[in-house]
C-alpha positions as CSV (number, residue, x, y, z in Angstrom):
1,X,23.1,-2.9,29.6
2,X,21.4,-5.8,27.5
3,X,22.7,-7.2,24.7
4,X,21.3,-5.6,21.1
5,X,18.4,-7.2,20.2
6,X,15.1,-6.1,18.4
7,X,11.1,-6.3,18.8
8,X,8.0,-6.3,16.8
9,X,5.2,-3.7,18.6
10,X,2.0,-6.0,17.7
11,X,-0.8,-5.6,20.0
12,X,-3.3,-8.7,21.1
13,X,-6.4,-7.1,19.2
14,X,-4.3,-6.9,15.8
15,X,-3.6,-10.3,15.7
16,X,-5.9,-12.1,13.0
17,X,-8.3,-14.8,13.8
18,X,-11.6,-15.6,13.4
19,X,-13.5,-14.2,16.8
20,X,-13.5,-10.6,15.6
21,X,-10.5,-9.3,17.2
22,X,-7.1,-11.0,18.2
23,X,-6.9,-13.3,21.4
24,X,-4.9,-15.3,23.2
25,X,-5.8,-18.2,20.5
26,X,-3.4,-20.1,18.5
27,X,-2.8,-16.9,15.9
28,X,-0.8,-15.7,19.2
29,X,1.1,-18.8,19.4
30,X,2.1,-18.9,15.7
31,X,3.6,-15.1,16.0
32,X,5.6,-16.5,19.2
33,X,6.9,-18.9,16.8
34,X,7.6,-16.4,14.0
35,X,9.6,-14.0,16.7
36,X,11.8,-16.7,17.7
37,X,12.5,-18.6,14.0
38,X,13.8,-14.9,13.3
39,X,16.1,-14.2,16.5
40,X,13.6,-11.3,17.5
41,X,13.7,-11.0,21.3
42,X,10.7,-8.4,22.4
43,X,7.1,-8.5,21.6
44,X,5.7,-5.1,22.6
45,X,2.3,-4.8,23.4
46,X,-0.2,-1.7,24.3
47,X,-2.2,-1.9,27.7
48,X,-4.2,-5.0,28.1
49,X,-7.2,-3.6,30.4
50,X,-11.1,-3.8,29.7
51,X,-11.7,-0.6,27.0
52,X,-14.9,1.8,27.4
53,X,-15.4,4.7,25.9
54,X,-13.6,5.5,22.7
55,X,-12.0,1.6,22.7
56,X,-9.2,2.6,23.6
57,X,-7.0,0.6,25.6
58,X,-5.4,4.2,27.4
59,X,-9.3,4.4,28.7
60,X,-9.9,1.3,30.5
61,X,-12.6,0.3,33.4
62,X,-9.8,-0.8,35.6
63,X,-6.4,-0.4,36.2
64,X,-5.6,-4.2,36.7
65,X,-8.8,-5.8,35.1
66,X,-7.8,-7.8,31.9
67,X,-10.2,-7.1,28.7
68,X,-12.3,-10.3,28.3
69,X,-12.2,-9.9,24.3
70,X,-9.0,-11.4,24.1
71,X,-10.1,-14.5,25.3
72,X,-9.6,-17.3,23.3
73,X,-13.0,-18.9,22.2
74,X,-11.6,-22.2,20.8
75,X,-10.9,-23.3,24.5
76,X,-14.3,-22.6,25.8
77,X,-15.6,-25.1,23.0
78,X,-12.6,-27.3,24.0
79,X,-14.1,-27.4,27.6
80,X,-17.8,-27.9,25.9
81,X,-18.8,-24.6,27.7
82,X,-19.5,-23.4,23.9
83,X,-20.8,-25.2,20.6
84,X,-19.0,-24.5,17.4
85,X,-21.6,-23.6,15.9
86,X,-22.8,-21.0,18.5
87,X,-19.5,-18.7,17.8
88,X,-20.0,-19.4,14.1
89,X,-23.2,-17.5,14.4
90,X,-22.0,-15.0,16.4
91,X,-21.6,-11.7,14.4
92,X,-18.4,-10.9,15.5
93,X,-17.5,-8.4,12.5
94,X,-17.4,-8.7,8.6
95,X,-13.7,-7.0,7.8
96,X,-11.1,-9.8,9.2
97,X,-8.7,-6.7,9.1
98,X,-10.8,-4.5,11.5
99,X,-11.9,-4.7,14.9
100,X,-16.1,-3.6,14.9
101,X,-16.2,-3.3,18.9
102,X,-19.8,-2.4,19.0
103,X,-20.4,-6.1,17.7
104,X,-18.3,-7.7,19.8
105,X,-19.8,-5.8,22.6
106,X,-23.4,-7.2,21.4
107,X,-22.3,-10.6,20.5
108,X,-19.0,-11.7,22.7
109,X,-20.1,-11.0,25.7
110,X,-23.0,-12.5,25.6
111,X,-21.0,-15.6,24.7
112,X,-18.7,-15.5,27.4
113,X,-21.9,-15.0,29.9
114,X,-23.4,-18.7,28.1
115,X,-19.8,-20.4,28.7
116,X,-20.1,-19.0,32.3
117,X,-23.6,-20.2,33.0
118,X,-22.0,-24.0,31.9
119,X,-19.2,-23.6,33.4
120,X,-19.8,-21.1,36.8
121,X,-21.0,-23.8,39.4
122,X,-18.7,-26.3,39.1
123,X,-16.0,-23.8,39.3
124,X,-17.3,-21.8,42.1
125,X,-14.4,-22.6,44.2
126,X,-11.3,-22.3,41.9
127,X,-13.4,-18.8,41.0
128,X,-13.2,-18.1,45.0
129,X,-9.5,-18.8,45.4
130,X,-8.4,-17.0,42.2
131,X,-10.9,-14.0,43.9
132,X,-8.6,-14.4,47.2
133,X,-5.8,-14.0,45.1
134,X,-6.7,-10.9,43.5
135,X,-8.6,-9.5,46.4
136,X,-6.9,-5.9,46.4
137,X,-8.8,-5.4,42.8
138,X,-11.0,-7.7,41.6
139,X,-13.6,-7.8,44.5
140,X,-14.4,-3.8,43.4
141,X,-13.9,-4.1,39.4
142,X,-16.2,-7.1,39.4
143,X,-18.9,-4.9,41.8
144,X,-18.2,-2.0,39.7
145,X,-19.2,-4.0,36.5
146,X,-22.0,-5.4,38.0
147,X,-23.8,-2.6,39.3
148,X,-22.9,-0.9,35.9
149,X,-24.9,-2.9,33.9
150,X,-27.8,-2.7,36.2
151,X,-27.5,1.5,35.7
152,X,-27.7,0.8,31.8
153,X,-24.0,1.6,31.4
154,X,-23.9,5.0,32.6
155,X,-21.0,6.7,34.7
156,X,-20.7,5.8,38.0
157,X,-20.7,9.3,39.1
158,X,-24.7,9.5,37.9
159,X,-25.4,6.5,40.2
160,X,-27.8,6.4,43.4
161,X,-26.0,8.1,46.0
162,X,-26.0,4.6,48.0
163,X,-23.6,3.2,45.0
164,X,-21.6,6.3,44.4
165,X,-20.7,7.4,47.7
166,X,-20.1,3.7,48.4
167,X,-22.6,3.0,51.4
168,X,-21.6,-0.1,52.3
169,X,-25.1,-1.7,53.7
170,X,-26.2,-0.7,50.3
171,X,-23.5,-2.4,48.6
172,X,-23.0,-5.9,50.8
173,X,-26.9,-5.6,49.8
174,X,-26.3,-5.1,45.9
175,X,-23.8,-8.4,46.2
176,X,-26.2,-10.8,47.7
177,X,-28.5,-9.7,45.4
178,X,-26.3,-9.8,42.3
179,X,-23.6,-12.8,43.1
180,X,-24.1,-14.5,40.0
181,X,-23.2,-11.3,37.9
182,X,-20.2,-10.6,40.3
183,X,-19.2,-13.6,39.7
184,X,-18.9,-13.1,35.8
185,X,-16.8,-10.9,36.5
186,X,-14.1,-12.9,38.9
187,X,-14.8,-15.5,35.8
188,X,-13.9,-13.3,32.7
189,X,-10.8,-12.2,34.2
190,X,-9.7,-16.2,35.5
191,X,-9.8,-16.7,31.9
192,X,-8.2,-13.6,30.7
193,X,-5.1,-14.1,33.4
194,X,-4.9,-17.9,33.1
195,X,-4.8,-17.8,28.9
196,X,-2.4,-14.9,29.1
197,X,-0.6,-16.6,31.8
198,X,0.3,-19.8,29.3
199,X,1.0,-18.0,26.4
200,X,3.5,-15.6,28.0
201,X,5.2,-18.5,29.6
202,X,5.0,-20.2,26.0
203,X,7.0,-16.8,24.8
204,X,9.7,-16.8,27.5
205,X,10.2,-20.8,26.7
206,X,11.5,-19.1,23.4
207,X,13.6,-16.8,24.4
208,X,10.6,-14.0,24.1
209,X,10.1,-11.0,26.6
210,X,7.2,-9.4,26.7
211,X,7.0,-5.6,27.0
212,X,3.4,-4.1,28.2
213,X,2.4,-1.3,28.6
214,X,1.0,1.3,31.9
215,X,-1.2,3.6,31.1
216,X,-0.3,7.3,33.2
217,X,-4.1,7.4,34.3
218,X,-6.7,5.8,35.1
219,X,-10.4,6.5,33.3
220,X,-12.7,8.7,34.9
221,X,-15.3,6.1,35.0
222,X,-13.7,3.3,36.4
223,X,-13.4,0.8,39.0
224,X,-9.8,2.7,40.1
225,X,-11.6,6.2,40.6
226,X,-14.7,4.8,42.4
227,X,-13.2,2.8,44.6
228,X,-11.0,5.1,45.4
229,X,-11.6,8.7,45.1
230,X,-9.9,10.0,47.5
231,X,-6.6,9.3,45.5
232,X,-7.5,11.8,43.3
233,X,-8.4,15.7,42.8
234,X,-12.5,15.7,42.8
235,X,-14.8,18.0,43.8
236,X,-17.2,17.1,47.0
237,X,-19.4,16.0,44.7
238,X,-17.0,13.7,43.4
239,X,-16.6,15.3,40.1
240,X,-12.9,16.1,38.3
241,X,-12.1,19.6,39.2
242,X,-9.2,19.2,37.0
243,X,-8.4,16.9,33.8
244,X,-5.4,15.6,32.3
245,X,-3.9,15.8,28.5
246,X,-1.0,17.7,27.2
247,X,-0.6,21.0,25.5
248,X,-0.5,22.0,21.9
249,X,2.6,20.7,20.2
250,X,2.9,18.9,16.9
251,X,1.0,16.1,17.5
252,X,-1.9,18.4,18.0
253,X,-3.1,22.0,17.4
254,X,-4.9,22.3,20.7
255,X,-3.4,19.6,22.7
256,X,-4.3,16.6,23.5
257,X,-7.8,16.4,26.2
258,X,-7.4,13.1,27.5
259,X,-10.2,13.8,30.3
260,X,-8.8,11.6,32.8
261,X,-8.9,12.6,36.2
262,X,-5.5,14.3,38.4
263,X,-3.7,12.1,40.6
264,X,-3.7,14.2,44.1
265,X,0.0,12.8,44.7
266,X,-0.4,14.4,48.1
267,X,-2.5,12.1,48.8
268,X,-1.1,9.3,47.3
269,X,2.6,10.2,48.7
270,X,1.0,9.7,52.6
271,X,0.7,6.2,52.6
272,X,3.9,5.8,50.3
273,X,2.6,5.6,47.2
274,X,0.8,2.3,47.7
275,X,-1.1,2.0,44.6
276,X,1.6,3.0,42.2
277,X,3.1,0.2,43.8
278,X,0.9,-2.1,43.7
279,X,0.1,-1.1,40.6
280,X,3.4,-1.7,38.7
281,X,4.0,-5.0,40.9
282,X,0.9,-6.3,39.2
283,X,2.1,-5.1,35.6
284,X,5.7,-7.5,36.5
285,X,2.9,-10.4,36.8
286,X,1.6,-9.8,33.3
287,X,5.0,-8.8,31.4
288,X,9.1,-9.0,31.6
289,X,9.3,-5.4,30.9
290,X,6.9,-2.3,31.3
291,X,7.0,0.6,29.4
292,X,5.2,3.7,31.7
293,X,3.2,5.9,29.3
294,X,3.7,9.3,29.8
295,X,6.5,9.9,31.7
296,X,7.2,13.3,31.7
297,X,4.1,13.4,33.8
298,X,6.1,12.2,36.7
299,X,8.1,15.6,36.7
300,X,5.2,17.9,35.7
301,X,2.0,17.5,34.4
302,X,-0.2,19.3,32.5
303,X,-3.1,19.8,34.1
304,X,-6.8,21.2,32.9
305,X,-9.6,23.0,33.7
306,X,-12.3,20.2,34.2
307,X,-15.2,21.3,31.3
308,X,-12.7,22.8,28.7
309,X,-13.5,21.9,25.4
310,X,-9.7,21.5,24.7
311,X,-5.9,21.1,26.1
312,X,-5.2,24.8,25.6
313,X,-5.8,26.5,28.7
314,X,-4.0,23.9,31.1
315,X,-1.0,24.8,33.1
316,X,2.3,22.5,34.3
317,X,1.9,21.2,37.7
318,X,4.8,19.8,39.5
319,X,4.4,15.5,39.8
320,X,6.1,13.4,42.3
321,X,9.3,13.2,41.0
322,X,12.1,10.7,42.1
323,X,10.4,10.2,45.0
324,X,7.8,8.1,43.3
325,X,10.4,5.8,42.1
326,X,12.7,5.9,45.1
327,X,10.0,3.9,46.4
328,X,8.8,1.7,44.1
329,X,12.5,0.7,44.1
330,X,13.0,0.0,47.6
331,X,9.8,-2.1,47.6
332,X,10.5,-3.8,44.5
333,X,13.7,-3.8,43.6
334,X,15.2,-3.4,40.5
335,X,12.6,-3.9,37.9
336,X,13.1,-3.7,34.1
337,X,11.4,-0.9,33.5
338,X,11.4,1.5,29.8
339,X,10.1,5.4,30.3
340,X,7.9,6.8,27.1
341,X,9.8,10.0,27.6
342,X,8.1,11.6,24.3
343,X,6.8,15.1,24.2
344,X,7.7,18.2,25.8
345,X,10.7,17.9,27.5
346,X,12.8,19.9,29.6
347,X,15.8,19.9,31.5
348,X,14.0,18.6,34.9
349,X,12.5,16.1,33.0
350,X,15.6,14.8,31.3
351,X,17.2,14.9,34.9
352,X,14.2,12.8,36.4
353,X,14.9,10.2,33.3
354,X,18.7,10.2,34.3
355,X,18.4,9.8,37.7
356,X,15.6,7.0,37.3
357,X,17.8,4.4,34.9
358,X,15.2,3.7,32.4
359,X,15.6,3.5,29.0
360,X,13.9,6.5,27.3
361,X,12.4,5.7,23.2
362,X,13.6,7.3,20.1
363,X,10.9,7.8,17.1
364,X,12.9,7.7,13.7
365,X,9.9,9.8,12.4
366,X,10.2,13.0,14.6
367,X,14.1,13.1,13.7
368,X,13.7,15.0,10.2
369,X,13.3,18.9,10.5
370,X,15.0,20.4,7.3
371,X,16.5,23.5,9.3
372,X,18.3,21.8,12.3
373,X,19.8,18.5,14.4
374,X,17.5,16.6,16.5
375,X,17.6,13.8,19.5
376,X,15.6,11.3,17.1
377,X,18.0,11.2,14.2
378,X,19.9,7.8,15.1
379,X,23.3,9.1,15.1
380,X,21.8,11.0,18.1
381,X,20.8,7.7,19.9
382,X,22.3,6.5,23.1
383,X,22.7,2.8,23.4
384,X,20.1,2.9,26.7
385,X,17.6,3.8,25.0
386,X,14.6,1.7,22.6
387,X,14.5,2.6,18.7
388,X,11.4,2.9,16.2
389,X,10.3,4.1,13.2
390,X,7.4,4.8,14.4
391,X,4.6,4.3,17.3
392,X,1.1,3.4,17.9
393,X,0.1,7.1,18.1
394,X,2.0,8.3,14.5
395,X,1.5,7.4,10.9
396,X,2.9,4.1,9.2
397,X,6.3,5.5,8.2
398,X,4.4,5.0,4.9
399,X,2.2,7.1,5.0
400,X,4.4,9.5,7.0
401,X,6.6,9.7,4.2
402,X,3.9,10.0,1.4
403,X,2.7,13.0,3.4
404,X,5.9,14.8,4.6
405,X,6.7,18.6,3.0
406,X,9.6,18.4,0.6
407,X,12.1,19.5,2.4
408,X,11.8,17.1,5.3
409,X,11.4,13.8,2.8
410,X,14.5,15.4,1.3
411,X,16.6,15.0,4.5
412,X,14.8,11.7,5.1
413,X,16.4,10.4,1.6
414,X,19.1,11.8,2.2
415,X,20.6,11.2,5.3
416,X,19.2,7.4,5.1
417,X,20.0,7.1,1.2
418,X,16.6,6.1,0.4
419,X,16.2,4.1,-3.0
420,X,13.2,2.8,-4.8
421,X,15.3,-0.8,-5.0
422,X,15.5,-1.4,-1.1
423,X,12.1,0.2,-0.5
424,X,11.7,3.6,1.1
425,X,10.2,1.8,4.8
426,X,12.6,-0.8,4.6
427,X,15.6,2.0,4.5
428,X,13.9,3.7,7.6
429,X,13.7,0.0,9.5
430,X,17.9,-0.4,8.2
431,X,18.2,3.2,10.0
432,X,16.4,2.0,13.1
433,X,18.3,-1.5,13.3
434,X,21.2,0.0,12.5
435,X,21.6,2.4,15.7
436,X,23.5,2.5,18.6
437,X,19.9,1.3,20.4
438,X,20.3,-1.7,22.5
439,X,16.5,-2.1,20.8
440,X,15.0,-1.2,18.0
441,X,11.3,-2.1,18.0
442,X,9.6,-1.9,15.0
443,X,5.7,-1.8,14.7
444,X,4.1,-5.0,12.5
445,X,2.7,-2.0,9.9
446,X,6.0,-1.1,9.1
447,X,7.5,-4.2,8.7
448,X,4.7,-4.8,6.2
449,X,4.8,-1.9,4.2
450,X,1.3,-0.4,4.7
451,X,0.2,2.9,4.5
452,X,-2.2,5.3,6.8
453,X,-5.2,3.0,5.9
454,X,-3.4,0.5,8.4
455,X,-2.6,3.7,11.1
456,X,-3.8,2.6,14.9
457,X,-3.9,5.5,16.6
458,X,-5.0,9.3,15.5
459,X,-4.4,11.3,18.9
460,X,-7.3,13.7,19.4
461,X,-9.8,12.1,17.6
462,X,-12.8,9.5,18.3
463,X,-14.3,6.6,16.3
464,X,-11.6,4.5,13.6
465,X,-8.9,4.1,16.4
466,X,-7.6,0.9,17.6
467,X,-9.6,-1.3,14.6
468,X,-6.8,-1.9,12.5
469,X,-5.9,-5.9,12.4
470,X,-3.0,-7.7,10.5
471,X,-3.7,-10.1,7.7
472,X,-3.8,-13.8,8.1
473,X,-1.4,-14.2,5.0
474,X,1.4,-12.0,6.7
475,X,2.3,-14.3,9.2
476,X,4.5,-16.0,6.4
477,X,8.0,-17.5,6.2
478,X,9.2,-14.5,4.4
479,X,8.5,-11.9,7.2
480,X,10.3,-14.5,9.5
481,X,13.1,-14.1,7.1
482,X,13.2,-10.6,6.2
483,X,13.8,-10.0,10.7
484,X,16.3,-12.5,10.7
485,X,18.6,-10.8,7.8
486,X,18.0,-7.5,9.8
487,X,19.0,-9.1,13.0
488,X,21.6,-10.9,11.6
489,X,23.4,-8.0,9.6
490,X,23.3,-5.4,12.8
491,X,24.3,-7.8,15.6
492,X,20.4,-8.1,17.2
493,X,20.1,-11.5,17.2
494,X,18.7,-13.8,20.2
């Protein structure tokens, strides 16, 4: 077991800066500095892959593909592949505390494509190498992308036949046709993986582990699904029979519809579950530690009619199990790995959790019914598992407390002896940082105070998700100070 420590949950886009959305710029590098000048060990991020519908980053084009937003701009005028005053006349947003995607869709990328067009030729063959690298994935997101924008955006499963069903004279054709585009693509992610790659080592120079983030699924329209359909349950049209999301439960009144296509894990399990593999090897590349989303899925999922309007009329399907992890083990090895174990639970999946290693999480929030004991009250905790007050799918504990019933804010105060003097928040962050958790994480609203207007996630709903961005005047001394007394006073320093 590690050594208590603690960890700020921050993702990239809510970092401040002035591109329209947090990058890999210096604003990334100062909060590197501000985890380590406070003995904070973890930064914990959500998944880093290119976003479609909805934004969100649980819906991304690729399963591997980096989001080319969070590239730094300030290095592409460094390298003269951008004028200052072509990003300054970029409208990348107006509110420097919201993300506006749809402009960054109109306006980034078309910057990134005018750094590429100085910059492509001349580095044609570190593009070809870092595309030899990263053959398994890239070759097919960067095809995907490319023939995408030539269908006007739409799915790829309203393509030609000759693209869907992946006809291969038709697609060698649709290269030699389209290498420059392709090749956009292969540059956008060189980028993405070479700023992350400096930053993270700039991190673990200062004693800072990353923890990232898998995403259960993979979108239905997506480079992973198209390339590979075969890995998953679809019609012989290549339609979803059957969708994923979870049942009603208090998150939700009618579930959760996440629309994602099944895995067919029989498939999946014949060639020894080489993707997963894969898969997680290339999330140890990108992070020290990965948190796997959904992992109660692994047991039994809950699977959906595909066309239903909502979660309700889904059933439990039986996952692969140990077996799954049995073998990402003896490929791997032992890899530092956390399981989002929220949800429905049940025995089986408690056992599965057990028998896998991981650290599960524990959401201070979820802890308070009036009428009984629960597993997220932090007497409760275990010292293998991860601590917060909250997540990036609940309220600020903020607002959470501003909107609880009576009864539960009553136990809240209580068994945390809440006062107006210390702050109500800052008594729930004490309760987190003082449990038995080897980590308590801590998300950057909390540790600022702010209330539901700064919320990042509403489960179930589309449009005003995944904007919300941190002010420039937070990244102060004083927040440095305030994590260093907590980590200090409970024993969770670096």
């Amino acid at each position: 077991m590690e050594d208590r420590s603690s960890g700020v949950l921050l993702h990239i886009s809510s970092l401040p800066g002035k591109f329209g959305i947090g990058d890999f710029g210096k604003h990334a590098y100062k909060f590197v500095r501000l985890l380590s000048k406070s003995n904070t060990k973890y930064w914990q991020i959500l998944p880093m892959g290119i976003t479609g519908f909805g934004d969100s980053p649980y819906q991304s084009f690729s399963a591997f593909a980096g989001n080319p937003y969070f590239i730094d701009l300030d290095e592409l005028i460094e390298r003269k592949w951008l004028l200052p005053e072509e990003t300054a006349e970029a409208d990348l947003g107006d509110d420097p505390e919201k993300v506006d995607f749809e402009k960054l869709y109109q306006h980034k990328m078309p910057l990134l494509e005018l750094a590429y067009s100085r910059a492509g030729e001349a580095m044609r063959s570190e593009l070809k190498e870092f595309l030899a690298q990263h053959e398994d994935w890239l070759y097919d997101f960067a095809l995907y992308m490319s023939i995408k924008k030539e269908q006007n955006g739409v799915s790829w499963m309203e393509w030609p036949d000759e693209y869907r069903l992946r006809e291969h004279n038709a697609l060698d054709a649709f290269y030699e046709k389209n290498e420059y585009e392709v090749f956009f693509w292969v540059f956008t992610q060189y980028l993405f993986f070479s700023q992350w790659a400096r930053l993270k080592a700039y991190a673990n120079a200062r004693g800072i582990k990353i923890m990232g983030d898998i995403p259960i699924y993979v979108a239905e329209d997506g480079a992973d699904t198209w390339s590979q359909p075969e890995l998953y349950k679809l019609d012989e049209d290549l339609k979803p029979t059957v969708v994923a999301g979870v049942p009603p439960d208090m998150m939700s009144r009618t579930g959760q519809l996440w629309g994602n296509p099944v895995y067919d894990w029989e498939a999946m399990k014949k060639d020894g579950y080489e993707w997963w593999i894969r898969r997680i090897e290339e999330s140890f590349n990108l992070y020290d530690t990965v948190r796997i989303d959904h992992f109660r899925g692994f047991e039994s999922y809950w699977e959906i009619p595909a066309g239903d309007e909502t979660a309700e009329d889904g059933e439990w399907v039986k996952g692969p199990g140990m077996e799954l992890f049995d073998a990402v083990k003896n490929a791997l090895g032992d890899r530092d790995i956390v399981a989002e174990d929220l949800g429905f639970l049940t025995e089986k999946v408690y056992k599965l959790i057990e028998d896998a290693g991981y650290p599960g999480m524990k959401v201070l929030q979820f802890g308070f019914d009036p009428d009984e004991d629960s597993e997220y009250l932090p007497h409760n905790y275990t010292a293998r598992s991860i601590a917060y007050t909250g997540n990036h799918d609940t309220q600020t504990t903020r607002g959470w407390l501003a909107s609880a019933d009576r009864k539960t804010y009553k136990k809240a105060v209580k068994y945390l002896n809440l006062t107006e003097e210390e702050g109500h928040v800052n008594g729930c962050i004490r309760g987190v940082f003082g449990s038995p958790s080897y980590l308590a994480v801590i998300p950057m609203q909390d540790l600022l105070g702010l209330g539901d207007g700064a919320r990042f996630n509403t489960p179930s709903t589309i449009g005003g998700n995944w904007e919300w961005r941190m002010p420039k005047s937070a990244l102060k001394k004083h927040l440095a100070k305030k994590l260093k007394r907590l980590n200090r006073l409970y024993g969770r320093s670096l």
